[in-house]
C-alpha positions in Angstrom: -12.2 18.7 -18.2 -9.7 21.8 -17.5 -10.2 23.2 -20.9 -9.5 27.0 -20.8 -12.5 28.5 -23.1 -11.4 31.9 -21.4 -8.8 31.9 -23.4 -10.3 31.4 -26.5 -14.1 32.8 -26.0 -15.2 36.2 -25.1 -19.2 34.5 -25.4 -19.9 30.9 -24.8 -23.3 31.0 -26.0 -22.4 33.2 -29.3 -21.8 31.3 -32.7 -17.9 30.0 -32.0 -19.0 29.2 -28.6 -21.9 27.2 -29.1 -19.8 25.1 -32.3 -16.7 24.5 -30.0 -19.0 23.0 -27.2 -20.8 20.9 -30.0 -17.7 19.6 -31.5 -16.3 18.8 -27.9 -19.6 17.0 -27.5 -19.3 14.7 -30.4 -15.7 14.1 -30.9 -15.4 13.3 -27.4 -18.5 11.2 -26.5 -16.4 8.3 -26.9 -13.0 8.6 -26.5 -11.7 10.2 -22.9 -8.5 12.4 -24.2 -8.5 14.7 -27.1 -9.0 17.9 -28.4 -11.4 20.2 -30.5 -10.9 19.3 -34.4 -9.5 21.8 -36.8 -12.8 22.5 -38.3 -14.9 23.7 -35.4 -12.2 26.8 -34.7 -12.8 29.0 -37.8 -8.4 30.5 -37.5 -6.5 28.8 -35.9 -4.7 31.4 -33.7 -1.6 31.1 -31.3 -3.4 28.5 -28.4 -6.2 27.7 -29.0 -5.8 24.1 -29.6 -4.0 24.0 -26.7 -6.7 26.1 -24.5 -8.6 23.2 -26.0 -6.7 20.2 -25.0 -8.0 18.7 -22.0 -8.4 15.8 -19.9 -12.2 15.1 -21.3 -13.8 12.4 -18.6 -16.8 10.4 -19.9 -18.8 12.1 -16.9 -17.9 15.5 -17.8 -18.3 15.0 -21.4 -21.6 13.8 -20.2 -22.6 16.2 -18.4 -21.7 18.9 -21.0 -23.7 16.9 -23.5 -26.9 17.0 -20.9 -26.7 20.6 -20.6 -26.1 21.6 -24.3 -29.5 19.6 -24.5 -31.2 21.7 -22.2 -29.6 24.9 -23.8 -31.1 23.7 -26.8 -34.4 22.7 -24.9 -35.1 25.9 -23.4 -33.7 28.3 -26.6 -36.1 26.6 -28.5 -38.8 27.1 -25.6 -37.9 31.0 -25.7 -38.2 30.9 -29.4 -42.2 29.7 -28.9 -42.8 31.8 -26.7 -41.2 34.6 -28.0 -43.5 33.6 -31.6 -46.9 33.4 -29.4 -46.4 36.9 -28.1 -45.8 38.3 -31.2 -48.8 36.4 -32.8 -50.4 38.0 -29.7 -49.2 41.3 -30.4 -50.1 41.8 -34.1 -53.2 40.3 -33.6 -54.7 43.1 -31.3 -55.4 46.3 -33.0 -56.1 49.7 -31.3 -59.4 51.5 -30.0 -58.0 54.3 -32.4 -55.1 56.6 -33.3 -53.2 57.8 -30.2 -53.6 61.1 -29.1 -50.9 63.8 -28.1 -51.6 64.9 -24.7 -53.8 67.5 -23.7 -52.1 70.7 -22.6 -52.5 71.5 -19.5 -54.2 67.9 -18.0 -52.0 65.6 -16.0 -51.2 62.1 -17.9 -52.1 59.0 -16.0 -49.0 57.5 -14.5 -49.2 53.7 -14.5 -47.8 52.0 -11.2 -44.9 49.9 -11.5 -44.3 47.3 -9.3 
């Protein structure tokens, strides 16, 4: 595709990054030249429609569309699991208020692997 997002992006996978690779996504899926449209950059600064402008092959566009569904797949996966262990978390309550340390009595050291 030889589309320079270096140039444009500092984070792929931040806000701006994540609408740029959408918009290539669908204003691309059909046609096999073009560029990102005016509305998925938020300014239009010196470049970056031409960073944009690239050779966009049905395979590549393809392929970006597969793995922006996987992104999507697995952010949401992350987002589950992330939920469960917090249900998790609040549901389990503590023996009883933590203690300060003894003086004078060595703490138990967990091992870490």
């Amino acid at each position: 595709m030889n589309v320079q997002l270096t140039l444009v992006l500092s984070d792929i996978t931040g806000e701006t990054g994540m609408r740029i690779i959408r918009a290539i996504v669908a204003v691309n899926a059909t046609r096999t030249t073009g560029a990102v449209p005016r509305r998925a950059l938020r300014q239009e600064r010196g470049g970056n429609r031409q960073a944009l402008t690239g050779n966009y092959r049905p395979e590549h566009v393809f392929e970006l569309k597969q793995s922006l569904a996987l992104y999507d797949f697995y952010t949401e996966q992350a987002k589950a699991c992330d939920q469960e262990l917090e249900d998790k978390y609040t549901a389990v309550s503590p023996c009883g208020p933590r203690r300060p340390p003894v003086a004078g009595h060595a703490q138990v050291q967990t091992p870490q692997t």
